[in-house]
DSSP file (Angstrom, degrees, kcal/mol; ACC not computed):
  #  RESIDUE AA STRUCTURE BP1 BP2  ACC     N-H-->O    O-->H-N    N-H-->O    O-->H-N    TCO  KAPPA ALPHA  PHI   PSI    X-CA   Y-CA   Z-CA
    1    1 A X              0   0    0      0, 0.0     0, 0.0     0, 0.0     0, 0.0   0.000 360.0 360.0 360.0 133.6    5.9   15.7    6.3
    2    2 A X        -     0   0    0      1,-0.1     2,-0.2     2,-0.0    28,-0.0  -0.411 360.0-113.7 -66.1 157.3    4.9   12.0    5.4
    3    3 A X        -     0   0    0      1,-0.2    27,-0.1     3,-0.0    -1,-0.1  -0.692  24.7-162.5 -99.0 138.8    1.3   11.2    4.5
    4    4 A X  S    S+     0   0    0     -2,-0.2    26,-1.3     1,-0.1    -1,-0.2   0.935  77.5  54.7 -92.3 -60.6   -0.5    9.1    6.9
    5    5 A X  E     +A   29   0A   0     24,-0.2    24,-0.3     1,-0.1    -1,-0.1  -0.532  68.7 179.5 -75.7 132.6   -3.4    7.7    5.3
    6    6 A X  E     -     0   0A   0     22,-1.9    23,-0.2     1,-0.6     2,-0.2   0.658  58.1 -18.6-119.3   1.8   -1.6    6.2    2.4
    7    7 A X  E    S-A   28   0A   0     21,-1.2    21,-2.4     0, 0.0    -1,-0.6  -0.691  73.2-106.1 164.9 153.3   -4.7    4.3   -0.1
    8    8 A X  E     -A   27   0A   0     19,-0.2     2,-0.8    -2,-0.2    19,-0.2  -0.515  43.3-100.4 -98.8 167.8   -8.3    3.4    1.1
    9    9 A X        +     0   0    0     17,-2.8     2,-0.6    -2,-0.2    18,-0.1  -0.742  40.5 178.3-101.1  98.4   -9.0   -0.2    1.6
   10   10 A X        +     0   0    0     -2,-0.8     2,-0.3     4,-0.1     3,-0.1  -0.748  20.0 122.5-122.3 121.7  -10.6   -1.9   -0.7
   11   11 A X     >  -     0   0    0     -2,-0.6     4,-2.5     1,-0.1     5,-0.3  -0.990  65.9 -98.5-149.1 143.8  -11.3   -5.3   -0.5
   12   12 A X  H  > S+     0   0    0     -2,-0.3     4,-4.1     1,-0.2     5,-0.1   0.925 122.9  43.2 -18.0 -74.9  -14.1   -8.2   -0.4
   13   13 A X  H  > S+     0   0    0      2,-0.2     4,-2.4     1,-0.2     5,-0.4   0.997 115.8  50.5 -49.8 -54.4  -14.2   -8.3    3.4
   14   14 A X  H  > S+     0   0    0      1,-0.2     4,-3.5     2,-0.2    -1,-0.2   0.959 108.2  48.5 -42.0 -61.8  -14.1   -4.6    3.7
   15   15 A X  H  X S+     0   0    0     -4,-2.5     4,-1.5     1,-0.2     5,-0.3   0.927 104.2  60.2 -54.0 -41.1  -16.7   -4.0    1.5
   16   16 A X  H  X S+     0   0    0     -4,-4.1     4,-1.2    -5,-0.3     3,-0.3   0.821 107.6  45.2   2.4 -87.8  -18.4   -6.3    3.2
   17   17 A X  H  X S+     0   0    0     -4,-2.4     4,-3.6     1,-0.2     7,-0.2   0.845 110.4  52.5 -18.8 -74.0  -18.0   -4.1    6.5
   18   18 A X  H  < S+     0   0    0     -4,-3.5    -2,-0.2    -5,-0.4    -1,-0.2   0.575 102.8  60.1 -58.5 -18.3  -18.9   -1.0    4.8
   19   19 A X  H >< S+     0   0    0     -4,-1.5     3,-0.7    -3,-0.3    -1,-0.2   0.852 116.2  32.9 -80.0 -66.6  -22.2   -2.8    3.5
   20   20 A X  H 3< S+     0   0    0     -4,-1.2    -2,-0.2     1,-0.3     2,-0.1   0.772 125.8  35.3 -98.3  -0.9  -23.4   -3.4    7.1
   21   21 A X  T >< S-     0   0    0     -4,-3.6     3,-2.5     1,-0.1    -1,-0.3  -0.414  72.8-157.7-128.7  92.0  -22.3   -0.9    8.8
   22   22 A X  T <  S+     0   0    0     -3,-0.7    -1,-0.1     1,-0.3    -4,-0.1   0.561  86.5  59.1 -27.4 -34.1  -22.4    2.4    6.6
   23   23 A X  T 3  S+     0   0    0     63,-0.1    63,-2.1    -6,-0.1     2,-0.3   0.385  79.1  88.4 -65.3  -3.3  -19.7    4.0    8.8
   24   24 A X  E <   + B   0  85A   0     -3,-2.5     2,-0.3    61,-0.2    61,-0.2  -0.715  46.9 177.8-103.6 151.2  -16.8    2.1    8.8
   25   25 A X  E     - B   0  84A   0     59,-2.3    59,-3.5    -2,-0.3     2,-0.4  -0.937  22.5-138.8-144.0 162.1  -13.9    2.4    6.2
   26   26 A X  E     - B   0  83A   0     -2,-0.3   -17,-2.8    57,-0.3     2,-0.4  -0.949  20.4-174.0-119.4 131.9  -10.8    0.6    6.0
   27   27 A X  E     -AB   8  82A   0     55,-2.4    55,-1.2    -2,-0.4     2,-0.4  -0.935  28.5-132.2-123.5 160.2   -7.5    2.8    5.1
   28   28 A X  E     -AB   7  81A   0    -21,-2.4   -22,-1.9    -2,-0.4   -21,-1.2  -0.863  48.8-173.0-108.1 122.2   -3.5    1.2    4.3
   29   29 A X  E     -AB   5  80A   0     51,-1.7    51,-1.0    -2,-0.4   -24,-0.2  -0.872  31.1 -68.9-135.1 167.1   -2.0    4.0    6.8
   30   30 A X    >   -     0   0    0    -26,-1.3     3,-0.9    -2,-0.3    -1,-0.1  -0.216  45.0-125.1 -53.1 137.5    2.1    5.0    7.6
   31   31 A X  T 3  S+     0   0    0      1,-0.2     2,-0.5    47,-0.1    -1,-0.1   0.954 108.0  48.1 -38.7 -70.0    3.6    2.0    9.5
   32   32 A X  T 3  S+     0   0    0      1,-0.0     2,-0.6    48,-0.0    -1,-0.2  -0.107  87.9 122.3 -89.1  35.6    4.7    4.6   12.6
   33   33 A X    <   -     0   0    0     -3,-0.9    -4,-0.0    -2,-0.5    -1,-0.0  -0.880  50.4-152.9-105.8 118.8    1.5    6.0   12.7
   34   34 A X        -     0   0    0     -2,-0.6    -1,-0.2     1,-0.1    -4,-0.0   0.532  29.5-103.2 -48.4-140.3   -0.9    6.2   16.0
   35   35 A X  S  > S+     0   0    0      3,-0.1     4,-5.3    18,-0.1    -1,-0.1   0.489 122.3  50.6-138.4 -76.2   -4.8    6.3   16.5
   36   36 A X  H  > S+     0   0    0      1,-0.2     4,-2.1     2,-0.2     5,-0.1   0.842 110.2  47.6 -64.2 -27.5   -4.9    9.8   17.3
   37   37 A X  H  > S+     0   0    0      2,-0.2     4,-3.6     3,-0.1    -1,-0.2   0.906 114.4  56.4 -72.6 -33.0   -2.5   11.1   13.8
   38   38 A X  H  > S+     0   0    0      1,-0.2     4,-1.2     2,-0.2    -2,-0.2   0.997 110.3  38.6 -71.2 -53.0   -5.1    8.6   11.8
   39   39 A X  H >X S+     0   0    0     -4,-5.3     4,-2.2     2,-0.2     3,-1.2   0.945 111.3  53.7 -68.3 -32.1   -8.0   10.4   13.0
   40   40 A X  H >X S+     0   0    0     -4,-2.1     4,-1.8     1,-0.2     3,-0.9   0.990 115.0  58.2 -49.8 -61.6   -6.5   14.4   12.7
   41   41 A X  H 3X S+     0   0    0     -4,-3.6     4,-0.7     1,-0.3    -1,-0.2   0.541 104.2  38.7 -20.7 -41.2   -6.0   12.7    9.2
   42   42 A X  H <X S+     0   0    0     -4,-1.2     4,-2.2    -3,-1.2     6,-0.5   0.784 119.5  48.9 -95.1 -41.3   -9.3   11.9    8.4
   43   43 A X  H <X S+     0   0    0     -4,-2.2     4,-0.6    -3,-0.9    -2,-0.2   0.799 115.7  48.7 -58.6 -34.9  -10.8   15.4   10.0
   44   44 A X  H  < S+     0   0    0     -4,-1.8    -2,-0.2    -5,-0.1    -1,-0.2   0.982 124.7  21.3 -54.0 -75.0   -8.3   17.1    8.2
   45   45 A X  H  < S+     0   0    0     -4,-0.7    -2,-0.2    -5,-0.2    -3,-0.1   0.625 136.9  30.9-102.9 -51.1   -8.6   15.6    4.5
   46   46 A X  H  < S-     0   0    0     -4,-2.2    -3,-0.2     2,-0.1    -1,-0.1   0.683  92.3-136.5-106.0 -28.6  -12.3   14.2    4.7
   47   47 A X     <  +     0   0    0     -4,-0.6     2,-0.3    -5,-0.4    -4,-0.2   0.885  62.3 110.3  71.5  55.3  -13.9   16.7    7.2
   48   48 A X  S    S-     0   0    0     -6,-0.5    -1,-0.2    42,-0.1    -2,-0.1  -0.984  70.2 -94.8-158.1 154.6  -16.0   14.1    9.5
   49   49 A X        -     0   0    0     -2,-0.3    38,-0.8    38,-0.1     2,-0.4  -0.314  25.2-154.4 -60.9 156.0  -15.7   12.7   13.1
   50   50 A X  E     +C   86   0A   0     36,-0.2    36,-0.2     1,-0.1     3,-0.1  -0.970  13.8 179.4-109.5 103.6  -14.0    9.7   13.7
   51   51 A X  E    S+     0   0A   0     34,-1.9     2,-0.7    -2,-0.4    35,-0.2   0.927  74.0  13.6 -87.3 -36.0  -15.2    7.7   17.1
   52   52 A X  E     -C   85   0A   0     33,-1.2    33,-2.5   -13,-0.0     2,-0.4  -0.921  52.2-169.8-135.7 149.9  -12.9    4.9   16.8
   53   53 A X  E     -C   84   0A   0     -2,-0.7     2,-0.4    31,-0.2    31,-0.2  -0.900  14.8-175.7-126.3 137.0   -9.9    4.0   14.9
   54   54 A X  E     -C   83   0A   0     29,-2.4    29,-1.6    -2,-0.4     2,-0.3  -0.980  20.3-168.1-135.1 132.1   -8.7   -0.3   15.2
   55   55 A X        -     0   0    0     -2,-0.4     2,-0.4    27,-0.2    27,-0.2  -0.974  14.8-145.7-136.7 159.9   -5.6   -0.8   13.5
   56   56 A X        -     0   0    0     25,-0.4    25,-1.0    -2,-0.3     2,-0.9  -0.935   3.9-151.6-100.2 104.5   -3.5   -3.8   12.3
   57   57 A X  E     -D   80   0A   0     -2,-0.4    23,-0.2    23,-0.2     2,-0.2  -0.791  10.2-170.6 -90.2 100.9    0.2   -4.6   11.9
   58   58 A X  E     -D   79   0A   0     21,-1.8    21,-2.0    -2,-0.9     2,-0.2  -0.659  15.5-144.2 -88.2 142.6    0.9   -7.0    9.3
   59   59 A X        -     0   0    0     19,-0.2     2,-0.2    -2,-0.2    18,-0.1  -0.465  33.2 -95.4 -93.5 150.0    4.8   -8.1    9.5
   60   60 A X        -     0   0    0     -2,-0.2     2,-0.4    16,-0.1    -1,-0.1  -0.505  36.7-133.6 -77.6 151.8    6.5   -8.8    6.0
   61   61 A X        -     0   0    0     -2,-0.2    15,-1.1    16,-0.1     2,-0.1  -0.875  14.5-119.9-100.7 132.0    6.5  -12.3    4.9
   62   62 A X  E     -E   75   0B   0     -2,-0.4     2,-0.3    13,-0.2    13,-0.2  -0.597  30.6-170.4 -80.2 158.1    9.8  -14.0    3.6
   63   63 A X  E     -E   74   0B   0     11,-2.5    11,-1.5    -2,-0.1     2,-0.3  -0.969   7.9-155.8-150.6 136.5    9.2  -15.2    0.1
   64   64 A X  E     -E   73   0B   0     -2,-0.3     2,-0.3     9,-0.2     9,-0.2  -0.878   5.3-165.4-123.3 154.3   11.9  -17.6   -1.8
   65   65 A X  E     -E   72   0B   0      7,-2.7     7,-1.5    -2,-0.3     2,-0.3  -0.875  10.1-152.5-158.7 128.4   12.0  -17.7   -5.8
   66   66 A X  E     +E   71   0B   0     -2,-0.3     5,-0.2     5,-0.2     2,-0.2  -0.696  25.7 164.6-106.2 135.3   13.9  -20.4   -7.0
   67   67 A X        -     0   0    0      3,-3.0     3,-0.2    -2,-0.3    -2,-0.0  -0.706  53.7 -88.1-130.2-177.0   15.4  -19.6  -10.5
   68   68 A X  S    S+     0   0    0      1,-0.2    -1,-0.1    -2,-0.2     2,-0.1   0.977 126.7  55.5 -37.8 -61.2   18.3  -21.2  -12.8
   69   69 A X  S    S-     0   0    0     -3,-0.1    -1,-0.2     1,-0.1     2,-0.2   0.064 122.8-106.4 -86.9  43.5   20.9  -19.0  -11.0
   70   70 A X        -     0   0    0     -3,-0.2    -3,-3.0    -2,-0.1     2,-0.5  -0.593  60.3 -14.3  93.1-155.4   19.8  -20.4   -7.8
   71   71 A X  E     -E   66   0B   0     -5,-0.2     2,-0.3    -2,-0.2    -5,-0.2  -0.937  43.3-163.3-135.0  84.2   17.8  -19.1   -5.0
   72   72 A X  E     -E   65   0B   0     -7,-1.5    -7,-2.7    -2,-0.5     2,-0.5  -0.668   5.1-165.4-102.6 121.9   16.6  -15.6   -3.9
   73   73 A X  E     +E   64   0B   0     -2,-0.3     2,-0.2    -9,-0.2    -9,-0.2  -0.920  21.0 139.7-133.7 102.2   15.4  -14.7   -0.8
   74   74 A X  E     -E   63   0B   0    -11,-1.5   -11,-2.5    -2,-0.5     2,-0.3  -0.726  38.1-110.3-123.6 171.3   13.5  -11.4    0.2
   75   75 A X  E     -E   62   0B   0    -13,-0.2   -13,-0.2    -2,-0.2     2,-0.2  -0.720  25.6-122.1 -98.3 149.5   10.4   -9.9    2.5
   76   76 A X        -     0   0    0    -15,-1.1     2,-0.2    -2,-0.3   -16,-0.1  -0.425  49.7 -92.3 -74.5 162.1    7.4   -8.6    1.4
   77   77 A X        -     0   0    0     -2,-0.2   -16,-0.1   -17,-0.1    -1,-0.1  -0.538  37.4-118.4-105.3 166.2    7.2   -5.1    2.8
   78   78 A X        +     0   0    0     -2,-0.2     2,-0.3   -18,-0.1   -19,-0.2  -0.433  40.3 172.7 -88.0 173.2    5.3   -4.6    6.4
   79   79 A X  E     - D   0  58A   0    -21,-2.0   -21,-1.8   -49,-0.1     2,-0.2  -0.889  23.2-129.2-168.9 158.9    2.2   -2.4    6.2
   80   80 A X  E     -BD  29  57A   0    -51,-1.0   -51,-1.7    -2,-0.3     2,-0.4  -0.929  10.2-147.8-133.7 131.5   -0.7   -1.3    8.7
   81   81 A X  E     -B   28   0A   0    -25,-1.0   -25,-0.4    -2,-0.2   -53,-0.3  -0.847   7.2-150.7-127.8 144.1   -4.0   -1.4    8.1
   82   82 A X  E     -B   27   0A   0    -55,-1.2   -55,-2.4    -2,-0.4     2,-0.4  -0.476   1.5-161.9 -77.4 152.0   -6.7    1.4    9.8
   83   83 A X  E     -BC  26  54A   0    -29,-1.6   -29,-2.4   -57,-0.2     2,-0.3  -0.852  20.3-166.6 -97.0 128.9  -10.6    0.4   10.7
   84   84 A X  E     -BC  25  53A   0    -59,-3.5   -59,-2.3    -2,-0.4     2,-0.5  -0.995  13.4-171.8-131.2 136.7  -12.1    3.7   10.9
   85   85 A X  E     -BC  24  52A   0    -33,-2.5   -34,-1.9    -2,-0.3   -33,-1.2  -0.933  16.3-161.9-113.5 142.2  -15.7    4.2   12.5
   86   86 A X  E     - C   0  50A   0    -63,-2.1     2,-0.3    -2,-0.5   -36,-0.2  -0.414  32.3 -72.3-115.0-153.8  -17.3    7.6   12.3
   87   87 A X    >   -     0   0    0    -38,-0.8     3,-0.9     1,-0.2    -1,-0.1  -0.661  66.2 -80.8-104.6 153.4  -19.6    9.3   13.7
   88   88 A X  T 3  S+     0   0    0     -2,-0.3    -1,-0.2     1,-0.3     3,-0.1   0.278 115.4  13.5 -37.4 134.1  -23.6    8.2   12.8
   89   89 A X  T 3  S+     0   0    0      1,-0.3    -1,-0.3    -3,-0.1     2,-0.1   0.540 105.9 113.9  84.0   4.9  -25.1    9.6    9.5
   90   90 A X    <   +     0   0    0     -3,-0.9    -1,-0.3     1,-0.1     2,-0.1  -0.657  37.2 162.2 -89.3 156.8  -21.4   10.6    8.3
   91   91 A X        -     0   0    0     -2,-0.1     2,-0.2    -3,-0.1    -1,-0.1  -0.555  30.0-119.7-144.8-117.8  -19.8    8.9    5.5
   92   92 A X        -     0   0    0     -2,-0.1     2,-0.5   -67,-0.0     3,-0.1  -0.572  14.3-139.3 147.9 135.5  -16.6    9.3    2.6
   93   93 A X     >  +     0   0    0     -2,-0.2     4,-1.6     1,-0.2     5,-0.0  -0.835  34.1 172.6 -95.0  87.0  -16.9    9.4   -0.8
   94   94 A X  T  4 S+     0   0    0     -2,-0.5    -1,-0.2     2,-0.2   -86,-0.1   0.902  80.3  44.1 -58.7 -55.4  -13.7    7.1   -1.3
   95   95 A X  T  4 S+     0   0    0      1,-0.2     3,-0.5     2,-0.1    -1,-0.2   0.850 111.0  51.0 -57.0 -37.5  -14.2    6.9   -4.8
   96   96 A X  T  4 S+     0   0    0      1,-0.2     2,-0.3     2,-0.1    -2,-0.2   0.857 117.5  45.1 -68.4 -33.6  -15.0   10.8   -5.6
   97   97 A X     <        0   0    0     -4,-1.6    -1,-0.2     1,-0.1    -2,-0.1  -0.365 360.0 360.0-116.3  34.9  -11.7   11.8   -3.6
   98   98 A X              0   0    0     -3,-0.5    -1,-0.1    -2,-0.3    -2,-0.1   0.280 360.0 360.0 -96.7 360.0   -9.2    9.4   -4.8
């Protein structure tokens, strides 16, 4: 079985988030994963309610790098990314559980 949650998200803006409202996390989850697999995930793994999950599909970007032997052209890879809010006075120790 694939792992849903795949790395927490940590990032300026996130923390940010996580500053003002103590409940929210950001996770990098499975491309072909729903709402409802991300939260059994987090109940499973973390033991706390989840009330809402908002997630994001970022599309791969093409990227060119121009060398001697000419010109190479690939994508960046696609990746989704989860908002999770839980439920009041809950948290995750992101760092202790890594």
């Amino acid at each position: 079985m694939k792992s849903i949650l795949i790395r927490p998200l940590i990032t300026e803006k996130m923390s940010g988030i996580s500053e003002k409202h103590s409940n929210k996390f950001g996770f990098v989850v499975a491309v072909d994963a729903n709402k409802i697999q991300i939260a059994k995930a987090l109940k499973e793994k973390f033991n706390v309610d989840v009330t809402s999950v908002n997630t994001i599909l970022y599309k791969g970007k093409m990227k060119t790098q121009f060398t001697k032997k000419g010109r190479f052209s690939g994508r960046t890879a696609k990746f989704k990314k989860a908002v999770v809010t839980l439920k009041e006075g809950q948290t995750i120790d992101i760092f202790g559980q890594a």
